[in-house]
C-alpha positions in Angstrom: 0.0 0.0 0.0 1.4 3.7 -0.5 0.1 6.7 0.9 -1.1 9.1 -1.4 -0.9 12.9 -0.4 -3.3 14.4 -3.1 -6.5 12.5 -2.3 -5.1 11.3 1.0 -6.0 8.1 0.2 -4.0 4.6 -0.1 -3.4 2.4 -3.5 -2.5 -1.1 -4.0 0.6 -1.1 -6.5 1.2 -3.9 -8.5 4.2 -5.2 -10.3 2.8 -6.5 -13.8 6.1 -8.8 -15.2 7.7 -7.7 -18.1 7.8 -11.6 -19.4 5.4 -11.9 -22.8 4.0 -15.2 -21.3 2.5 -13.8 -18.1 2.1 -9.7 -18.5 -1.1 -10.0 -20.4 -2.3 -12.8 -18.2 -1.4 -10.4 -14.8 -2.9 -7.5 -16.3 -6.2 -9.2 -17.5 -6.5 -10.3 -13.4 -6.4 -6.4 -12.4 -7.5 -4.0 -15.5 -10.9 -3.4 -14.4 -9.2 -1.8 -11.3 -6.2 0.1 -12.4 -6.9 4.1 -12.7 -3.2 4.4 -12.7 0.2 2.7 -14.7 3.8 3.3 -14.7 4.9 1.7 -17.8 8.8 1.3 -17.5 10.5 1.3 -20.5 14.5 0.6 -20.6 15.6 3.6 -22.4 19.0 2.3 -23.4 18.1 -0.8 -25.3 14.6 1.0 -26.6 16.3 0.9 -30.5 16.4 -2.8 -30.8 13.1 -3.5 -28.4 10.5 -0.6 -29.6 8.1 -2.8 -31.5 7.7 -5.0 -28.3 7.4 -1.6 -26.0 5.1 0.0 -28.0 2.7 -2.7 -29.1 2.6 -3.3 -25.1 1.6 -0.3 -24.7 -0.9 -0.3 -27.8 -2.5 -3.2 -26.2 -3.1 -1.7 -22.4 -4.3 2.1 -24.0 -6.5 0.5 -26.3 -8.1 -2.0 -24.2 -11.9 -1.4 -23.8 -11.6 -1.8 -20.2 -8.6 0.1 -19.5 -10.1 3.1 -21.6 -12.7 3.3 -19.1 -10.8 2.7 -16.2 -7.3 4.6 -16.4 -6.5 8.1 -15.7 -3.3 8.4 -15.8 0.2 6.5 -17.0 3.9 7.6 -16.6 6.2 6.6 -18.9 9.8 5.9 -17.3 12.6 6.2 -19.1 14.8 4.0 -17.1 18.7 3.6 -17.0 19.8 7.3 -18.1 22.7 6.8 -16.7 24.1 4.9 -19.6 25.8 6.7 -22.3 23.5 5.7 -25.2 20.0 6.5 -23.1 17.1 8.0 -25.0 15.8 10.9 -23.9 12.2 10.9 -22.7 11.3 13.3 -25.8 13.2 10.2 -27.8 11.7 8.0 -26.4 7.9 9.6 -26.9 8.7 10.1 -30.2 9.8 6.6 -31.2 6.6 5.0 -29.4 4.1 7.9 -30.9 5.4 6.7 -34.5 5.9 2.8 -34.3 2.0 3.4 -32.1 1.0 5.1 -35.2 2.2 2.6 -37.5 0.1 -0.1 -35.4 -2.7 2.2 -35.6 -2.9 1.4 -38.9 -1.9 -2.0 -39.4 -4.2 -3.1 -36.3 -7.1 -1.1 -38.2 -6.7 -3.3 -41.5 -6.6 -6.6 -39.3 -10.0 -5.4 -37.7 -11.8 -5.0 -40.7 -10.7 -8.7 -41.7 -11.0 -10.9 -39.1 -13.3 -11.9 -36.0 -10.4 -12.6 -33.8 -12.1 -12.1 -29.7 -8.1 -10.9 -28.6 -8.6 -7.6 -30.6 -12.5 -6.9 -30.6 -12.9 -4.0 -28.9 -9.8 -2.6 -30.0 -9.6 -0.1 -32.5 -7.8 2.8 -33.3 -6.5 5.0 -31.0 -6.2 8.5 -31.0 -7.0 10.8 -34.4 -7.9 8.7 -37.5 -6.7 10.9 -39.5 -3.3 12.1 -37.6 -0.5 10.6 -36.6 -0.5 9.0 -32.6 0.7 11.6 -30.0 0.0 10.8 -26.7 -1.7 14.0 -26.2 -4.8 13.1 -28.2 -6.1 10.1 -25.7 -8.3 10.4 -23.2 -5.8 9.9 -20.2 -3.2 11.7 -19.0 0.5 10.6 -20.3 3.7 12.1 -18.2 7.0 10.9 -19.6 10.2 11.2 -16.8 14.0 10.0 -16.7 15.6 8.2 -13.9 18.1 6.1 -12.6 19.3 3.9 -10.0 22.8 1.8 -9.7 23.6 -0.4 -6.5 27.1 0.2 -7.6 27.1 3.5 -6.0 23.9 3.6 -4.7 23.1 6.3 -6.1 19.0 7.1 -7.4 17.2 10.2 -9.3 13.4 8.8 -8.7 11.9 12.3 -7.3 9.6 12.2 -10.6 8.2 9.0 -10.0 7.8 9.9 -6.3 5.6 13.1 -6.8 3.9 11.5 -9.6 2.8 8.4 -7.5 1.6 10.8 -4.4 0.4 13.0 -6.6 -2.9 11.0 -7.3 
């Protein structure tokens, strides 16, 4: 449980695994009770992973249950304390466009099949405009941090204020 100082009430966080085999099956068990997500993204192998990241993220912001249920996600862009780190702008840009390419790749598959994994799923954001987070219907932050055991050393303030801040 963590206190939140905002609505000065508590909240139940939940560690969904980042394994394909069991993240969709955890997230199905709690999705009609998450208002809030911190989706942690590892911001210095983000080049070679971003299809996986983003259609993760495709699948939780355009789930019909979680478009009725969540309010808000933060975005981490972890590890940016190695060299080759994305940049949170970096990083929203390279999910917004491979988002926008599924946008329209998941919108031809929906016209052609009967599939019950993507009923209910259609396209997100502006039909006619590119993804940015800013045109969905909760609220997106994007933050950088760090932590290393080698010298103990942590910048998590964002994710701090943004979890009391609820």
């Amino acid at each position: 449980m963590i206190q939140c100082k905002k609505s000065r009430s508590t909240m139940n966080l939940v560690d969904i695994p980042g394994n394909d085999k069991i993240r969709y099956q955890c997230l199905e068990k709690w999705r009609d009770r998450i208002s809030a997500l911190m989706f942690i993204v590892d911001s210095s192998t983000l080049t070679s992973n971003i299809t996986n990241v983003a259609d993760y993220l495709y699948w939780i912001i355009s789930d019909p249950i979680l478009k009725r249920t969540l309010k808000r996600i933060l975005i981490v862009c972890n590890k940016q304390d190695i060299v080759n780190a994305k940049s949170s702008r970096a990083v929203q840009s390279m999910i917004e466009s491979e988002i926008t390419t599924l946008n329209e790749s998941q919108s031809s598959q929906l016209k052609s099949t009967s599939d019950d994994n993507i009923k209910g799923r259609g396209f997100i954001g502006s039909p006619d405009k590119p993804f940015k987070f800013s045109n969905i219907k909760c609220e997106v932050d994007i933050v950088e941090c760090f932590c290393t055991n080698s010298d103990q050393q942590c910048n998590i303030n964002s994710i701090k204020s943004w979890i009391q801040g609820c």
